[in-house]
N, CA, C and O atoms as a GROMACS GRO file, in nm:
protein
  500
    1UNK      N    1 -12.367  17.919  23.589
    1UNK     CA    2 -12.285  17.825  23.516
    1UNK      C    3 -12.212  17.895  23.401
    1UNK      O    4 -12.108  17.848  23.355
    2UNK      N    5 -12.272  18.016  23.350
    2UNK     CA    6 -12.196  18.047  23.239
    2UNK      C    7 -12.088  18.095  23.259
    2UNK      O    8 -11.992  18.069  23.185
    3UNK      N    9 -12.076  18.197  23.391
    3UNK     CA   10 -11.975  18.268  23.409
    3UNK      C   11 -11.838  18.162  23.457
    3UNK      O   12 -11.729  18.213  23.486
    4UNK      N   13 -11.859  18.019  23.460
    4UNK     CA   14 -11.709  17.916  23.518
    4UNK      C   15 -11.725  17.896  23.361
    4UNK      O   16 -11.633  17.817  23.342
    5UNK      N   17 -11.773  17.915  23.257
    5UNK     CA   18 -11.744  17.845  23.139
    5UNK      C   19 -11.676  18.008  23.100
    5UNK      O   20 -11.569  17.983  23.045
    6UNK      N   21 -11.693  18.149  23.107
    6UNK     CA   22 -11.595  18.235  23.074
    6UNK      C   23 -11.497  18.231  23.148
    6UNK      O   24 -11.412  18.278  23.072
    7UNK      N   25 -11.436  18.205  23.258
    7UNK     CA   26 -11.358  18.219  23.327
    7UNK      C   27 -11.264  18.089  23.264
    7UNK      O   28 -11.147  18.101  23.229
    8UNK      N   29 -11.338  17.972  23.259
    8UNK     CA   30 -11.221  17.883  23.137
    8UNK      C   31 -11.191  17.880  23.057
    8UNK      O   32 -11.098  17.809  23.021
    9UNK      N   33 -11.272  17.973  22.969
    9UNK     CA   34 -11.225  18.053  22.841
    9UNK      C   35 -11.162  18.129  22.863
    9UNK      O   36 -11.083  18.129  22.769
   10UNK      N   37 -11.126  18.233  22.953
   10UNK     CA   38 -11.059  18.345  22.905
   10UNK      C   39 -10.906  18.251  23.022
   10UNK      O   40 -10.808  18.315  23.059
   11UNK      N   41 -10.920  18.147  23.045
   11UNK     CA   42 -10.755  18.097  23.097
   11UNK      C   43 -10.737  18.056  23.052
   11UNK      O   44 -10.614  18.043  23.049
   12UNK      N   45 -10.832  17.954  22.925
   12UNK     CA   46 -10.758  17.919  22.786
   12UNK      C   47 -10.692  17.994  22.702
   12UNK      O   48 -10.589  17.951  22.650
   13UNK      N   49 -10.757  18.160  22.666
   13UNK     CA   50 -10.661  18.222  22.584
   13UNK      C   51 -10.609  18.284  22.662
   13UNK      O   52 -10.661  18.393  22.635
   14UNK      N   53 -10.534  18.307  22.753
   14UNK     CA   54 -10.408  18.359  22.826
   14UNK      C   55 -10.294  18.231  22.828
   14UNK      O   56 -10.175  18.246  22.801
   15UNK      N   57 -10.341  18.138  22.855
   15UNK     CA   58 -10.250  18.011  22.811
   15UNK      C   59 -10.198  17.994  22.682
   15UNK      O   60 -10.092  17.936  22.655
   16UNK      N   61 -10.276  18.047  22.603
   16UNK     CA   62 -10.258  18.060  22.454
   16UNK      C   63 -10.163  18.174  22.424
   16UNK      O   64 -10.078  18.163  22.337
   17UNK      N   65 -10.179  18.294  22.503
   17UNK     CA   66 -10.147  18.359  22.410
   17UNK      C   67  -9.951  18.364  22.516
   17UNK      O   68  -9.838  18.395  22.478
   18UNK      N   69  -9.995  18.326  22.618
   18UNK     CA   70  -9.840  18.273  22.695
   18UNK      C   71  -9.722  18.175  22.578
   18UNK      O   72  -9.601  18.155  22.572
   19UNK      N   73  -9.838  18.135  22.506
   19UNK     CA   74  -9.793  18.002  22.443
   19UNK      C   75  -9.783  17.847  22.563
   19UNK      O   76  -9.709  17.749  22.554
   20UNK      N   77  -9.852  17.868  22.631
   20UNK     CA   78  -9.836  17.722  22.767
   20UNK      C   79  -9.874  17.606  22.626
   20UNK      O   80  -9.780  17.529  22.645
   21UNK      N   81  -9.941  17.554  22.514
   21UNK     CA   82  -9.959  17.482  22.472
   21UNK      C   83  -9.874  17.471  22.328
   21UNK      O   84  -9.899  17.383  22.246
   22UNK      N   85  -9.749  17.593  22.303
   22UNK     CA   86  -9.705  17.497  22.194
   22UNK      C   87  -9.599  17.426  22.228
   22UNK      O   88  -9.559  17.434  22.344
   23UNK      N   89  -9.525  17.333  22.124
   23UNK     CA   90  -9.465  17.229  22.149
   23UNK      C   91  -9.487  17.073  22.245
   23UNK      O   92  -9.418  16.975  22.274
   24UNK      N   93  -9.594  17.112  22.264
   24UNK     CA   94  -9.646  16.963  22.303
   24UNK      C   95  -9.659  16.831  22.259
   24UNK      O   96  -9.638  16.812  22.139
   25UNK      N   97  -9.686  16.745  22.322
   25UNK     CA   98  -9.649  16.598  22.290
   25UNK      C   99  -9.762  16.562  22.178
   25UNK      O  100  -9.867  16.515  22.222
   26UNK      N  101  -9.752  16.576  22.058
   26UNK     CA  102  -9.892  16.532  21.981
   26UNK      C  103  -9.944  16.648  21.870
   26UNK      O  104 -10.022  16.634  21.775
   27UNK      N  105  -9.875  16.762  21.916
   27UNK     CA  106  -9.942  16.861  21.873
   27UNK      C  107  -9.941  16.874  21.715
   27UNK      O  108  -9.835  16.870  21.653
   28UNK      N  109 -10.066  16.888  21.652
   28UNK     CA  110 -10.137  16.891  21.522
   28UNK      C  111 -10.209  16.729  21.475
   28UNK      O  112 -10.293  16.695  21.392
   29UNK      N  113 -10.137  16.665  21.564
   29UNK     CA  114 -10.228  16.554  21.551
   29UNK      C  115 -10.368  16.528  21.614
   29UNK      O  116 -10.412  16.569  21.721
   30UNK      N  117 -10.430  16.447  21.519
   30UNK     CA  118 -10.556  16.418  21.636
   30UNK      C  119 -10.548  16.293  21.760
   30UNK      O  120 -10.491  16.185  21.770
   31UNK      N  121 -10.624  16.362  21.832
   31UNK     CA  122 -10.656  16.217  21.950
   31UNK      C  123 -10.652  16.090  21.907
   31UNK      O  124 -10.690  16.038  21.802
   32UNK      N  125 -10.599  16.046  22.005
   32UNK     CA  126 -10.592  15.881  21.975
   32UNK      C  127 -10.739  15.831  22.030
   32UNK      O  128 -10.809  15.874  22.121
   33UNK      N  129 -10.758  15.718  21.932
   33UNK     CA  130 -10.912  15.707  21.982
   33UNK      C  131 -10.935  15.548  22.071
   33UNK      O  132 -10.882  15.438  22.064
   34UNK      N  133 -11.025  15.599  22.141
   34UNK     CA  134 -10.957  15.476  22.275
   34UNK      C  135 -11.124  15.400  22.278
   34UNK      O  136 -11.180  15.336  22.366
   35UNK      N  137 -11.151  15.426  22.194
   35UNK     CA  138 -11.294  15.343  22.196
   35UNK      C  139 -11.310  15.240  22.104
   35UNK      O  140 -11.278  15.231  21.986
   36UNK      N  141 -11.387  15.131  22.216
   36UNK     CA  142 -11.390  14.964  22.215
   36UNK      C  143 -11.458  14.986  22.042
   36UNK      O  144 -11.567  15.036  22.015
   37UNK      N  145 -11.332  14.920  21.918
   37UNK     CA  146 -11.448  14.920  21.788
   37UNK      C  147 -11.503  14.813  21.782
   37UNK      O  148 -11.517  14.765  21.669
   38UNK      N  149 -11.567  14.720  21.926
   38UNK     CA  150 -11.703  14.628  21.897
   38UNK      C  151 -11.804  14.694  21.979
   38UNK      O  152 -11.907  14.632  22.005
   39UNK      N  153 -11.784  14.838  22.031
   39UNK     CA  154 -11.913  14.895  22.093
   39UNK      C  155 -11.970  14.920  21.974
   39UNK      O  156 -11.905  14.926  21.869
   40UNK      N  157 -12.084  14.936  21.982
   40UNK     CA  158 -12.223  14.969  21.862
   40UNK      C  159 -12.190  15.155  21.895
   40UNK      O  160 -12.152  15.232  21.984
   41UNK      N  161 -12.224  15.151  21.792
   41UNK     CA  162 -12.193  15.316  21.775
   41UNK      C  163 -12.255  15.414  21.882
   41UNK      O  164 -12.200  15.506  21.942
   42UNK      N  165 -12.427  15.354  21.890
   42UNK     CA  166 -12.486  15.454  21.951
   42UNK      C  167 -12.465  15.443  22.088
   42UNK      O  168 -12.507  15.532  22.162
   43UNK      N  169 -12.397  15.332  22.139
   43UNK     CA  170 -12.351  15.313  22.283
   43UNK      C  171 -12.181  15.411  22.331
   43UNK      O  172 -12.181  15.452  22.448
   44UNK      N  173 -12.110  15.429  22.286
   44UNK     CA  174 -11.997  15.434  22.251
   44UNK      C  175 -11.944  15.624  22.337
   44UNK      O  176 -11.838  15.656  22.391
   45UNK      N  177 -12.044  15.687  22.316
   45UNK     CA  178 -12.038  15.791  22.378
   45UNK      C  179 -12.108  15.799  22.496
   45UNK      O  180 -12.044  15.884  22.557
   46UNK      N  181 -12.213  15.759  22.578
   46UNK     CA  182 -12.251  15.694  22.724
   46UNK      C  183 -12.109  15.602  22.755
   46UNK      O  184 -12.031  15.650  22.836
   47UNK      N  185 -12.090  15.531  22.720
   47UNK     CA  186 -11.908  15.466  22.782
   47UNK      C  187 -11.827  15.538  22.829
   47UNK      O  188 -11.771  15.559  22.937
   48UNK      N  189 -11.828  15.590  22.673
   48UNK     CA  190 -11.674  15.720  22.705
   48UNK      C  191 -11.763  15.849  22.854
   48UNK      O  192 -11.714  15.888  22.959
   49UNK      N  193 -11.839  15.864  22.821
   49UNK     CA  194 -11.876  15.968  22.948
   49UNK      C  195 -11.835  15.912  23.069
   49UNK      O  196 -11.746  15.965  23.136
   50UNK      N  197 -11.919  15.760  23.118
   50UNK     CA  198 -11.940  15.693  23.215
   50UNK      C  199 -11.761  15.651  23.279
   50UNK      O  200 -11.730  15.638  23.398
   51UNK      N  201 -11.648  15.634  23.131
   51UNK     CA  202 -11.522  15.593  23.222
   51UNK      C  203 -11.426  15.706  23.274
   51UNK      O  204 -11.330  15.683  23.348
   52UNK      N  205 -11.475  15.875  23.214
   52UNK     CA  206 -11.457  15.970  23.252
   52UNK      C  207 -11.470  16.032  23.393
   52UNK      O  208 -11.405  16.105  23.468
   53UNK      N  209 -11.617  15.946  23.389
   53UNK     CA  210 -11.623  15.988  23.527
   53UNK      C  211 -11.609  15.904  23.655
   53UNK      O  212 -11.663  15.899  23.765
   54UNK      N  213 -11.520  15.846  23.593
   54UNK     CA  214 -11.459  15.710  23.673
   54UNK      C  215 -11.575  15.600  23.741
   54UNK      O  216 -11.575  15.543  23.850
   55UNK      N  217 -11.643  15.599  23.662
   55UNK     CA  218 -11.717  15.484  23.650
   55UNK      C  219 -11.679  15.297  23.610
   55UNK      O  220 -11.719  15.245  23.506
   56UNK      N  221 -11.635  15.258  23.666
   56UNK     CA  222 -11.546  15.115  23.631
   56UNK      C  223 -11.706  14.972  23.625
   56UNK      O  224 -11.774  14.935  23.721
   57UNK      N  225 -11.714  14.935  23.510
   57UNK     CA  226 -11.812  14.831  23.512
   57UNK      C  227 -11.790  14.714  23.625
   57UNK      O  228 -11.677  14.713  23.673
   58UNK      N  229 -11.876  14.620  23.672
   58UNK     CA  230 -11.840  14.541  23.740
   58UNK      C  231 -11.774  14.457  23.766
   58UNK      O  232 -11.715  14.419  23.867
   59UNK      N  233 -11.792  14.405  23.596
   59UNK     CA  234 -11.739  14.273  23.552
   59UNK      C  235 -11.591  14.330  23.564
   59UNK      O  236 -11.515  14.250  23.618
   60UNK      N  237 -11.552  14.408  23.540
   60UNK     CA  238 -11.402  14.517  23.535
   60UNK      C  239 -11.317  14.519  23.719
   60UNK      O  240 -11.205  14.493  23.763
   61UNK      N  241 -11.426  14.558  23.767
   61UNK     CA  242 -11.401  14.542  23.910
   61UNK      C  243 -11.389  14.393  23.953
   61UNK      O  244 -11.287  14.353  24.009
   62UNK      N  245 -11.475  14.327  23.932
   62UNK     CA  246 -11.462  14.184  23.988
   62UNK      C  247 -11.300  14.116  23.906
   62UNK      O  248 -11.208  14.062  23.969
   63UNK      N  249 -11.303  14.132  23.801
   63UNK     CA  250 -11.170  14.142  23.740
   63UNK      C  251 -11.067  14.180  23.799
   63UNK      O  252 -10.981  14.093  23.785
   64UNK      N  253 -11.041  14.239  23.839
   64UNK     CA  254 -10.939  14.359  23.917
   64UNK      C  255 -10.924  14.282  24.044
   64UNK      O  256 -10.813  14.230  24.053
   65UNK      N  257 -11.007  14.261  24.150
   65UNK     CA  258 -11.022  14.181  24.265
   65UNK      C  259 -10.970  14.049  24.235
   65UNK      O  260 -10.874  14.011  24.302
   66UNK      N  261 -11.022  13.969  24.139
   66UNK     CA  262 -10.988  13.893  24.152
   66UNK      C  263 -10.789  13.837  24.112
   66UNK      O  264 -10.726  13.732  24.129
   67UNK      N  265 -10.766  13.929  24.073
   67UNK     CA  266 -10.664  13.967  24.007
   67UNK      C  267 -10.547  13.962  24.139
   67UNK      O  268 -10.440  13.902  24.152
   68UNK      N  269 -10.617  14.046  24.218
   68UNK     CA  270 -10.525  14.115  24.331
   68UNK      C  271 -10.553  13.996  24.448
   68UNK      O  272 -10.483  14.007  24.549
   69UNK      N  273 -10.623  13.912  24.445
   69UNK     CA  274 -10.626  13.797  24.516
   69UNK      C  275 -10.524  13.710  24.515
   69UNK      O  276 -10.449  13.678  24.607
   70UNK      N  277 -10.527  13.681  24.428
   70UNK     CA  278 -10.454  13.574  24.289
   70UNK      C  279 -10.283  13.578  24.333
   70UNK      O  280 -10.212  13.479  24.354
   71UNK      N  281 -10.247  13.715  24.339
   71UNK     CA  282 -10.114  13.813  24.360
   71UNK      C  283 -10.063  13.780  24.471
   71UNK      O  284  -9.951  13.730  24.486
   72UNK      N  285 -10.173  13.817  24.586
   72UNK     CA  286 -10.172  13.820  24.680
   72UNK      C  287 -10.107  13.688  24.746
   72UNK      O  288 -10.020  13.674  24.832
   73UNK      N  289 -10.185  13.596  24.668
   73UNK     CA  290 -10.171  13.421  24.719
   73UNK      C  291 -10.053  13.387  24.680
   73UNK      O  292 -10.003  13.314  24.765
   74UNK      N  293  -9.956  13.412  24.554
   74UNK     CA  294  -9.868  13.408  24.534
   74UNK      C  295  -9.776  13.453  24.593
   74UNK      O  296  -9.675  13.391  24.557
   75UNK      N  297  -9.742  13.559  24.696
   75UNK     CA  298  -9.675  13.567  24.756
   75UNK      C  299  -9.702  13.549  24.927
   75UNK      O  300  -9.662  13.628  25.013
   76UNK      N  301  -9.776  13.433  24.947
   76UNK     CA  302  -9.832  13.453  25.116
   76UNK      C  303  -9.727  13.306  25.132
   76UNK      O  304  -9.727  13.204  25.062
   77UNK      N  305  -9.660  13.334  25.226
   77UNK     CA  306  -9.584  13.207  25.277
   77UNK      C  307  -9.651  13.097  25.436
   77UNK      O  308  -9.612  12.986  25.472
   78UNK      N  309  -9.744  13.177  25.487
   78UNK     CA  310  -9.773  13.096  25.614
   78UNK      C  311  -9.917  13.017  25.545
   78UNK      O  312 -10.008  13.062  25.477
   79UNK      N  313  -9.895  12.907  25.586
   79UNK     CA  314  -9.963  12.775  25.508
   79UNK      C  315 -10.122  12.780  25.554
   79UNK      O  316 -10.204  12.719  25.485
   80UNK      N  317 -10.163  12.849  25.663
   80UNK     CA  318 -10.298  12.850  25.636
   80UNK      C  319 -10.386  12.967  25.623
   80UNK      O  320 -10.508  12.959  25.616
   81UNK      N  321 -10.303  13.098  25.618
   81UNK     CA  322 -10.348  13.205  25.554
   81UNK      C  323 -10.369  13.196  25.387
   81UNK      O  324 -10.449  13.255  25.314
   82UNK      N  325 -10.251  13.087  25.353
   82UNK     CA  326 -10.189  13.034  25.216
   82UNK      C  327 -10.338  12.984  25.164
   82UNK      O  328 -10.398  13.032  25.068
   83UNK      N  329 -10.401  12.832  25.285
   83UNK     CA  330 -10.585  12.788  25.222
   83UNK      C  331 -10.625  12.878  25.255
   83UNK      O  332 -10.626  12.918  25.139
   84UNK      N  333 -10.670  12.972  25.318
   84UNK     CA  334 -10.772  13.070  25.307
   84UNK      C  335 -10.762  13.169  25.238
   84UNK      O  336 -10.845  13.255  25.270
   85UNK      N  337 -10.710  13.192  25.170
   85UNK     CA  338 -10.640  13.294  25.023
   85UNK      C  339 -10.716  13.188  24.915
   85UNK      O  340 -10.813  13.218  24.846
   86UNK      N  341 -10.664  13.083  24.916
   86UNK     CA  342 -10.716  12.995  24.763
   86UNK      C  343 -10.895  12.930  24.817
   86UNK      O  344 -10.974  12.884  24.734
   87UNK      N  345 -10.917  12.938  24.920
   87UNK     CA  346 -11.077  12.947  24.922
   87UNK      C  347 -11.145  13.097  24.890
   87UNK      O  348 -11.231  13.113  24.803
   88UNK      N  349 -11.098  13.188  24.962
   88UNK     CA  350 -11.140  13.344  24.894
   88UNK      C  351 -11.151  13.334  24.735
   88UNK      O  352 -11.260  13.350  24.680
   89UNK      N  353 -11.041  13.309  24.667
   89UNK     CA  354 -11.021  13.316  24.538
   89UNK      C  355 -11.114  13.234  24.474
   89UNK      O  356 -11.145  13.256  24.357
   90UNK      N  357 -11.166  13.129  24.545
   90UNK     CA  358 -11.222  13.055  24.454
   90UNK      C  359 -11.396  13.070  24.462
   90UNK      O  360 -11.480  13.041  24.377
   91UNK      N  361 -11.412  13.125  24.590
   91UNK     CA  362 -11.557  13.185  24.626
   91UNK      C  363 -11.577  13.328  24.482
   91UNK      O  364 -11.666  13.337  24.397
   92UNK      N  365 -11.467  13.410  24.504
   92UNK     CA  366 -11.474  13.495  24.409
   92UNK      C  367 -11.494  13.429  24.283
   92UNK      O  368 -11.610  13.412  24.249
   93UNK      N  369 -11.391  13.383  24.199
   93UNK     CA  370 -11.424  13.332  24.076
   93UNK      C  371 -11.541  13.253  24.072
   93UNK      O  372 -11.572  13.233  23.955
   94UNK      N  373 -11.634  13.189  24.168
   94UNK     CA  374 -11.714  13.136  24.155
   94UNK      C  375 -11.846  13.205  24.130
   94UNK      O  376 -11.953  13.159  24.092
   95UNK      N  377 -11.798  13.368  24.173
   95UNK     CA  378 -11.972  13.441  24.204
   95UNK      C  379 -11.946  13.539  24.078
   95UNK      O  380 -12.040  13.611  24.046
   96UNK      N  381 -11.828  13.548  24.006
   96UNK     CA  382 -11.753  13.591  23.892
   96UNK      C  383 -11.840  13.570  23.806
   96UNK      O  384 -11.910  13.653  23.748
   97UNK      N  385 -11.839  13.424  23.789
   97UNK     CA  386 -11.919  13.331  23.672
   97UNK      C  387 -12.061  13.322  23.691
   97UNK      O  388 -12.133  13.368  23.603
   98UNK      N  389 -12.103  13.280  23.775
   98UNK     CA  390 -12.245  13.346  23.793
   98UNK      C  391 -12.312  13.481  23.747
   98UNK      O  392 -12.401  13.492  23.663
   99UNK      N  393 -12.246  13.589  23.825
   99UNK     CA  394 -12.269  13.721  23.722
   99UNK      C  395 -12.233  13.745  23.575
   99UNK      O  396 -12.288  13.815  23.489
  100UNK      N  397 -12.116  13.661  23.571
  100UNK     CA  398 -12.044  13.738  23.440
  100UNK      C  399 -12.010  13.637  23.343
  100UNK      O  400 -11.992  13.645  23.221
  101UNK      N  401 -12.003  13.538  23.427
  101UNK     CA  402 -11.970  13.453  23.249
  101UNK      C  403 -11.812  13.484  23.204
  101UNK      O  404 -11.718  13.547  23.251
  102UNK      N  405 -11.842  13.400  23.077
  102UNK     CA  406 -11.705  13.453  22.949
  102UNK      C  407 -11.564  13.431  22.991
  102UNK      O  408 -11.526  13.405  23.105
  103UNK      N  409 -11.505  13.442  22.902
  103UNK     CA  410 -11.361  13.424  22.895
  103UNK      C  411 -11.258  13.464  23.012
  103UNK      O  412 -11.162  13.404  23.060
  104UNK      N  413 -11.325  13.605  23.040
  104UNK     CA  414 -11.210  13.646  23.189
  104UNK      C  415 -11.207  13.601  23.257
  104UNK      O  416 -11.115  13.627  23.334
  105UNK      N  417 -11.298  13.502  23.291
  105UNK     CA  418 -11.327  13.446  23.456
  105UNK      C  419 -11.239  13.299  23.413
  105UNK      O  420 -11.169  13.250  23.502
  106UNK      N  421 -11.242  13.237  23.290
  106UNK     CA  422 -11.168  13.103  23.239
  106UNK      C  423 -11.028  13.166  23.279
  106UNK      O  424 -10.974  13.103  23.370
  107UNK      N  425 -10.945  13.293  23.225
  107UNK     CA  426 -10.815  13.319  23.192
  107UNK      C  427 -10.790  13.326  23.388
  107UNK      O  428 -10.692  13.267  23.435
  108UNK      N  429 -10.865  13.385  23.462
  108UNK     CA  430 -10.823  13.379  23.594
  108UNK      C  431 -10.810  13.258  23.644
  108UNK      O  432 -10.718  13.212  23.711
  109UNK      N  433 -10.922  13.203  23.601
  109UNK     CA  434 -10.932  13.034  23.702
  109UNK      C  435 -10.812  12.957  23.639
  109UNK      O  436 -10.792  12.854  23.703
  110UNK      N  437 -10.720  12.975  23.529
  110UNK     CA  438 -10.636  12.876  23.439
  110UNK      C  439 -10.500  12.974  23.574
  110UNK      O  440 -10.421  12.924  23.655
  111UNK      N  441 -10.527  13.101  23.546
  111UNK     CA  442 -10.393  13.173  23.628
  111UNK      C  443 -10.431  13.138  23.794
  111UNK      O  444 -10.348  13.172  23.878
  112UNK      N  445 -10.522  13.090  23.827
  112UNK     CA  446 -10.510  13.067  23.977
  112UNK      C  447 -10.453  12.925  23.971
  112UNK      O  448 -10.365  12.880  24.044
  113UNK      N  449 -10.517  12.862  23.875
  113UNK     CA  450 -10.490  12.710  23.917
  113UNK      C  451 -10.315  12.717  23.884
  113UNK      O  452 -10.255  12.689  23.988
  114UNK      N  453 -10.238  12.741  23.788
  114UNK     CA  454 -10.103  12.760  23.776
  114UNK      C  455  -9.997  12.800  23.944
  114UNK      O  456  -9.887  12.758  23.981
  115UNK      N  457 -10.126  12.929  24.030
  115UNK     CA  458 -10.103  12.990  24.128
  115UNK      C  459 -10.045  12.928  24.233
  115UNK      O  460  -9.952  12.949  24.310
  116UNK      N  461 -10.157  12.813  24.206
  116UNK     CA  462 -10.175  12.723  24.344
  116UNK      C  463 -10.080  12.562  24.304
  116UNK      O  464 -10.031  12.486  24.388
  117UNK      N  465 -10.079  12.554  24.237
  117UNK     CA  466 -10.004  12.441  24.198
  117UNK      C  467  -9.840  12.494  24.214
  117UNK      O  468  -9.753  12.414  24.248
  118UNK      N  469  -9.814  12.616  24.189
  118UNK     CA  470  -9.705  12.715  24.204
  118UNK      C  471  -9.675  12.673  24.359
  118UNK      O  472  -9.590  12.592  24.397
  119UNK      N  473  -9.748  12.733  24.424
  119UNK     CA  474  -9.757  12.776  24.547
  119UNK      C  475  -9.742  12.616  24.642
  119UNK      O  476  -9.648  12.593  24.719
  120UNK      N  477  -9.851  12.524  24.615
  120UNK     CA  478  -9.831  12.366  24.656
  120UNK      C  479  -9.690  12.316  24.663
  120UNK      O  480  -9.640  12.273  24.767
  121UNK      N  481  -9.610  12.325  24.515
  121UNK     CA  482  -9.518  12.258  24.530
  121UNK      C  483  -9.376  12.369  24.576
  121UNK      O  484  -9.256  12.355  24.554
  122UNK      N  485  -9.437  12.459  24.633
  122UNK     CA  486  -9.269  12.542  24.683
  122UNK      C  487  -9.315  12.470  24.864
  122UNK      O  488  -9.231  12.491  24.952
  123UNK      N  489  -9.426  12.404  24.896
  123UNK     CA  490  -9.443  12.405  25.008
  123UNK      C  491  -9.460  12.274  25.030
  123UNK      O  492  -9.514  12.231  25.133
  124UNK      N  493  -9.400  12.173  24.900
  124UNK     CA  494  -9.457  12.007  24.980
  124UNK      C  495  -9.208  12.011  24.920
  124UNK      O  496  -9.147  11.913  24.963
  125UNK      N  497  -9.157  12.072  24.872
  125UNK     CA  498  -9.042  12.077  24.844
  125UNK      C  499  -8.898  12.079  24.928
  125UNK      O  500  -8.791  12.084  24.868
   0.00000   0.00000   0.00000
C-alpha cells in the first residue's frame, strides 16, 4: 500500500511542478463545505465518507423512485398504463411512510395528487 501512496505523490509533484493546478477554479480559497449543519458533529464525518463512496440512504432512494414515478405518470398517455402508474405510485408512497415518515413523503403525495388530477382532467377534456 505504501508504494500507490508514493506513486501519488510523486504525480502530484510533477503536476505541480508542470503547474497542471495553477489558475484553477477556486484557487486559494477553501472548500465549500457541503455538510448537513443539523448533523451532530460526531456523525458528520461517517456521512461525508459513506456519500463518497456512493452510498445513497434509503429514505434518499425511496425519494428518488418515487420521484421518477410521479414523472413518469405525467407523461404516460394510454389510460390504463396511466391507473397502473398511479397505483404503483401510491403502493410506493405508502411503504415510504411506513419506513420513513416526515415531510418528504407529504411533499410527494401533495405532487402526485396535483399529478393525477393533472393527468384526470387532460383525459375526461
Amino acid at each position: 500500500m505504501k508504494i500507490l501512496a508514493e506513486l501519488a505523490e510523486r504525480a502530484i509533484i510533477e503536476a505541480q511542478q508542470r503547474g497542471d493546478f495553477e489558475g484553477l477554479e477556486g484557487q486559494g480559497r477553501p472548500l465549500p463545505d457541503h455538510s448537513d449543519p443539523f448533523m451532530p458533529e460526531t456523525l458528520r464525518m461517517a456521512y461525508k465518507v459513506l456519500k463518497n463512496s456512493g452510498y445513497v440512504p434509503e429514505a434518499i432512494q425511496s425519494q428518488r423512485e418515487i420521484r421518477s414515478l410521479i414523472e413518469c405518470l405525467e407523461h404516460e398517455t394510454d389510460e390504463s398504463r396511466k391507473m397502473r402508474q398511479i397505483q404503483k405510485v401510491q403502493l410506493f408512497l405508502a411503504r415510504a411512510k411506513i419506513r420513513h415518515g416526515g415531510l418528504l413523503q407529504e411533499e410527494n403525495e401533495a405532487y402526485f395528487q396535483k399529478v393525477v388530477a393533472r393527468t384526470t382532467l387532460n383525459t375526461t377534456s
